[in-house]
C-alpha positions in Angstrom: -27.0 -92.7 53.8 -26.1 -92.9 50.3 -24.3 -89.5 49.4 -25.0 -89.4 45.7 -28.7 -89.9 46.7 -28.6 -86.7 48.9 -27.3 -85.0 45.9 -29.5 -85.8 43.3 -32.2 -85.0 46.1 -31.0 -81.5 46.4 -30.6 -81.2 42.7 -34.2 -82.4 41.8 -35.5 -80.0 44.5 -33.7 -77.1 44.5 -36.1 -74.8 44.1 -38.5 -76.1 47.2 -35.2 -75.9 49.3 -34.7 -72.2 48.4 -38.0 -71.5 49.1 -38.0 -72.9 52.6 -34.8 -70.6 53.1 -36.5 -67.7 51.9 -38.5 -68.1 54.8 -36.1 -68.8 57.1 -34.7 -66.0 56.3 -37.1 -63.1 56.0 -38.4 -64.0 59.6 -34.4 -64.0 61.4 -34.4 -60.5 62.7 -30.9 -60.5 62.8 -30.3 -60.1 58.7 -32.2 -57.1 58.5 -30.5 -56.3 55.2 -32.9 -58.9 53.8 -36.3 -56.4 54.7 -34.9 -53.9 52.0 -34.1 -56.3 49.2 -37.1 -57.6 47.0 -37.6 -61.2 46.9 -35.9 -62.0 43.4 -32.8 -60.3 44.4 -32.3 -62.8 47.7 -32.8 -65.3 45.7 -31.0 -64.4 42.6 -27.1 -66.8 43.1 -28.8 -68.9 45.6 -29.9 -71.8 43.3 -26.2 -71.7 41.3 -24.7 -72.6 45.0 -27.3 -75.0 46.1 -26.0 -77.1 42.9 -22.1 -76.4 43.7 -23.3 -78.2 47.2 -24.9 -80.8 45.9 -22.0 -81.8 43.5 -19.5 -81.2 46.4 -21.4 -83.4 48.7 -19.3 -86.6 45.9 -16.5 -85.6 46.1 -13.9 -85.8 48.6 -13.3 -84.3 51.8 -10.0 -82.5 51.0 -11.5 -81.4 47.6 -14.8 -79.8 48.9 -12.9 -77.7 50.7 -10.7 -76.3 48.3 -11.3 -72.1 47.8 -10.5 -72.3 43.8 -13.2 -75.3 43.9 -17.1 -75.0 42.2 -18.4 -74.5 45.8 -15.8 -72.1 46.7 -16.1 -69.7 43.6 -19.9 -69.8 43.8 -19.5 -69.1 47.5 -17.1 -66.0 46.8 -19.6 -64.2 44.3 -22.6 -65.0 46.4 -20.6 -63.0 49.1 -19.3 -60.3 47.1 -22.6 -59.9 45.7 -24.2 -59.5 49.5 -21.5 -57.2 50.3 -23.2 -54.9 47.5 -26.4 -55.3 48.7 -25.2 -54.2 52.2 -25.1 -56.8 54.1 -22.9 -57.7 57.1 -20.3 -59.9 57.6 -22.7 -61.6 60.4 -25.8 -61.4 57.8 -24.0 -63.7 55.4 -23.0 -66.1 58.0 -26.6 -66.1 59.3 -28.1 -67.0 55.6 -26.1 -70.2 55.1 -26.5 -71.5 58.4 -30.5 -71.6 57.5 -29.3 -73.1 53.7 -27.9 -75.9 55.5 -30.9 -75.9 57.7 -33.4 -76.2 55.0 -31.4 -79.0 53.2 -31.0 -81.2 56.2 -34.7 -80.7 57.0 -35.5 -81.3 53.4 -32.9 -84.6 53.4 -34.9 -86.0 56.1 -38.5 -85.4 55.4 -37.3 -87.7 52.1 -36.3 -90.1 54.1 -32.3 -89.8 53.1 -31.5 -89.1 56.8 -32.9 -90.1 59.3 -35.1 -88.3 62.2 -32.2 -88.5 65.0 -29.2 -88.0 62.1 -31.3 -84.5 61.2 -31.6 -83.8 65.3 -28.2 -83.9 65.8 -26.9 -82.2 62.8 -29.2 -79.6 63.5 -28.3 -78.9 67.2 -24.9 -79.6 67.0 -24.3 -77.4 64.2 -26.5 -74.8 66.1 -24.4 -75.2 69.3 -20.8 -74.2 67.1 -22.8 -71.8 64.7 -23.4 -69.7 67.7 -19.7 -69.9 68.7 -18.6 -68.9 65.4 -21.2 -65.6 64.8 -19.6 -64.6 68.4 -16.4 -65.0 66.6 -17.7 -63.4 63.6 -18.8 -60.1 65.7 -15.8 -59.9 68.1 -13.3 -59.9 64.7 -16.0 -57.7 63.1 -16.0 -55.3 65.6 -12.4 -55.2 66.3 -11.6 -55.3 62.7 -13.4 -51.8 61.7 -12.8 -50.2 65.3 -9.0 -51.1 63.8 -9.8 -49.4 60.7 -11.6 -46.5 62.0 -8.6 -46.2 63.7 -6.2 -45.9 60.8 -8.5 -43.7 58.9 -8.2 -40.5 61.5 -4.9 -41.1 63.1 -1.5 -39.9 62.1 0.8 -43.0 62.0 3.3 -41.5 63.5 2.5 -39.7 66.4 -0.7 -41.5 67.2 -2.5 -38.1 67.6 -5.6 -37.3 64.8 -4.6 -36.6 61.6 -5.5 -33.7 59.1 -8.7 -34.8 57.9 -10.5 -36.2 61.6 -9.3 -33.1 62.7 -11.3 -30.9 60.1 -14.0 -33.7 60.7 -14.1 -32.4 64.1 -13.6 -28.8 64.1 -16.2 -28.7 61.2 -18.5 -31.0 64.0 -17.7 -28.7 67.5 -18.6 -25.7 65.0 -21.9 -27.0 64.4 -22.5 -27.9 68.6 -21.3 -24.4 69.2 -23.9 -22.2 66.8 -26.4 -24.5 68.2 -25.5 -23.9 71.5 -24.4 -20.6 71.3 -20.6 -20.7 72.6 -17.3 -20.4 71.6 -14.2 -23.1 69.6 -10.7 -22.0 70.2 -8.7 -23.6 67.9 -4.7 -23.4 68.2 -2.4 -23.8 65.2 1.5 -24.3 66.7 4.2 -24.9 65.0 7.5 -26.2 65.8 10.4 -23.2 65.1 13.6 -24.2 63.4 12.6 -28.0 63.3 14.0 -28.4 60.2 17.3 -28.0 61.5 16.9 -30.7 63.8 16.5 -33.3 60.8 19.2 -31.7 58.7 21.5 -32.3 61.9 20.5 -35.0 63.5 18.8 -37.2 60.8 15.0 -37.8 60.4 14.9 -40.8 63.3 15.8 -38.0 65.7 13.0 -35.9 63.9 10.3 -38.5 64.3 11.3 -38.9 68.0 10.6 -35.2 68.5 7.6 -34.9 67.0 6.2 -38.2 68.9 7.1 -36.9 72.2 6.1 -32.9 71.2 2.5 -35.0 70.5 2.7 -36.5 74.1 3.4 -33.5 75.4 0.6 -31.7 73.6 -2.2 -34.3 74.9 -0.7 -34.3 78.4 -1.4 -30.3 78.3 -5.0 -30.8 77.2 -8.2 -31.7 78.6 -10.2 -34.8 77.5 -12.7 -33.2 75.7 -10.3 -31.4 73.5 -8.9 -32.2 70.0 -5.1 -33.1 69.1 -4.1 -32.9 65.7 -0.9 -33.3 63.4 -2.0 -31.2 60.5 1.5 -31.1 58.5 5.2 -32.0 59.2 5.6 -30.4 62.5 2.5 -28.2 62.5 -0.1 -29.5 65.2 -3.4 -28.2 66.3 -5.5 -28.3 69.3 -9.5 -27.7 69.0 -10.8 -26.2 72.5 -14.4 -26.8 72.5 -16.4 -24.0 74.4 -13.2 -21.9 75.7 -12.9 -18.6 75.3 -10.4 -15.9 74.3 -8.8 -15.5 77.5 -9.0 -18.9 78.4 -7.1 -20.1 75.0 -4.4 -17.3 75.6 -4.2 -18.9 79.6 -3.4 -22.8 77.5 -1.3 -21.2 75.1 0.9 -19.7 78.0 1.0 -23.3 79.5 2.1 -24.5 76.3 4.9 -22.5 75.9 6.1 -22.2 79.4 6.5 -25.8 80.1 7.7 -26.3 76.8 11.1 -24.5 77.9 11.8 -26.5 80.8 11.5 -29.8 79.5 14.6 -31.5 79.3 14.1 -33.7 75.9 12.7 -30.5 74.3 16.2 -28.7 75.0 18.8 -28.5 72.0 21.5 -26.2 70.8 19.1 -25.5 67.8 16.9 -23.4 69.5 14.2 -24.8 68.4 10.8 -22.8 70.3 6.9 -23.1 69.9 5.1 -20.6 68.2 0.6 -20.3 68.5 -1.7 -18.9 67.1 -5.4 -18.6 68.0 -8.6 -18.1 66.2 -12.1 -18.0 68.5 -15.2 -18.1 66.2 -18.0 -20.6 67.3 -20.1 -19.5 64.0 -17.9 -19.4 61.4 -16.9 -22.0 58.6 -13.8 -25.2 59.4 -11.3 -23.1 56.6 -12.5 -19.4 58.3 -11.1 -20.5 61.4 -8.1 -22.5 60.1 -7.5 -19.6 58.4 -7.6 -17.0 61.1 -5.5 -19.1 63.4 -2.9 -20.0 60.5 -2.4 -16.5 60.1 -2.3 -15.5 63.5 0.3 -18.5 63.4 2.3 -16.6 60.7 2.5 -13.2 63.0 3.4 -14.9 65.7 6.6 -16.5 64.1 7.1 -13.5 62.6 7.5 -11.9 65.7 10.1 -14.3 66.7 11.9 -13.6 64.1 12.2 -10.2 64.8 12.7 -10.6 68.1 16.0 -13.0 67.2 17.5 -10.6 65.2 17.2 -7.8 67.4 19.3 -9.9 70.2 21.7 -10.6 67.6 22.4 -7.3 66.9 22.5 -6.0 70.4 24.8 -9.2 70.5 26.7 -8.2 67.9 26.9 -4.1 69.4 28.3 -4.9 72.4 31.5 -7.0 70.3 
């Protein structure tokens, strides 16, 4: 087979070879992005990277390969301009295996390649093409299951972060108004935890915090929300509890959080709640209501400390 015959082949007949894609393509139900673009527009790029293959097919190995190559560059705004369109990685993959398709059937019924040199490009190629859009999905998959990831999780604790957690709240608000029960939703902060970085330094901080998060998952159930919604303020959405059944967690909360050893420090730090129960009201209405119940709460601390230190200070 004389190369720069196959080239001027796919040259001369572009055109027929992009046809034949075309309906390749529109009848693989796998690139169903394809069903919502008009004809012109899946074509449109198509031609300008058929040539950039048929030039490629002279040149060397090492050179058709190159990214910053004709091939390459066409290849790169073909994919870009897919991406627009919405397609999938998978999708893209998908329409040049059936390029290369139509030009090796087109190569052969010209007699440049031969029957059997068209069979077993064809299912060869078909045998690794289906290894490699396995690949595709697996990395696919993984790769935005990855990203998902990063989007709604606080880096640092590995608990959600401030915006899945209004994402959430704002979607158990809509279950409960259609099903007719209540959200608790528990803002708690961390008392005095700024001392702890001003003493002990901000590694000693972020170690806190991680295992405060720990310890805040290990107190829920699996249906419930954990959220870091600011430096050492965390939240906890309770779907369908009640009132008194919030208060019974909150008690939990705080009582274990006394008794565990790698909580305990001469800064007397403490954990202060506050709880908002509202199954039809708006995401910021019940932030709000449980921010300021926060408030009172750690207000009432406050007062509370002072009083012992006064009593403290009487009996001197």
């Amino acid at each position: 087979m004389d190369l720069h015959t196959a080239s001027n082949q796919i040259k001369k007949n572009s055109w027929d070879i992009i046809e034949g894609w075309l309906e390749l393509v529109l009848s693989d139900e796998k690139i169903e992005s394809s069903y919502h673009i008009s004809k012109l527009d899946l074509i449109d790029g198509m031609p300008v990277v058929l040539r950039a293959v048929a030039k490629n097919i002279t040149k060397p190995i090492e050179k058709e390969l190159e990214k910053t190559g004709l091939f390459g560059i066409k290849a790169s705004d073909q994919s870009i301009m897919r991406l627009n369109q919405g397609y999938s990685l998978t999708e893209i993959f998908r329409e040049y295996i059936w390029l290369r398709e139509q030009i090796l059937l087109h190569l052969e019924k010209n007699k440049i390649i031969t029957k059997n040199e068209y069979l077993l490009h064809s299912r060869l190629d078909r045998a690794i093409d289906e290894q490699l859009l396995n690949a595709v999905d697996t990395f696919t998959a993984n790769f935005t299951k990855e990203l998902k990831k990063k989007a709604t999780t606080d880096p640092l604790t590995n608990i959600l972060n401030r915006r899945a957690f209004f994402s959430n709240l704002d979607r158990e608000l809509k279950r409960a108004k259609r099903y007719g029960h209540d959200v608790a939703l528990l803002m708690i902060d961390l008392d005095n935890f700024k001392q702890l970085n001003d003493k002990l330094g901000h590694l000693a901080g972020d170690r806190y915090l991680k295992n405060f998060s720990s310890y805040l998952t290990r107190q829920s159930r699996d249906t419930d929300y954990v959220a870091r919604v600011g430096g050492d303020e965390f939240a906890l959405i309770l779907p369908e509890t009640s009132l008194s059944q919030a208060t019974d967690v909150t008690k939990r909360i705080e009582g274990a959080f006394s008794k565990i050893r790698e909580f305990k420090t001469d800064l007397n730090i403490s954990v202060s709640i506050g709880i908002s129960i509202n199954g039809t009201s708006s995401p910021i209405h019940i932030y709000n209501a449980a921010d300021k119940a926060l408030f009172r709460a750690k207000k009432r601390k406050a007062h509370w400390t002072n009083s012992a230190k006064k009593r403290q200070a009487g009996n001197e």
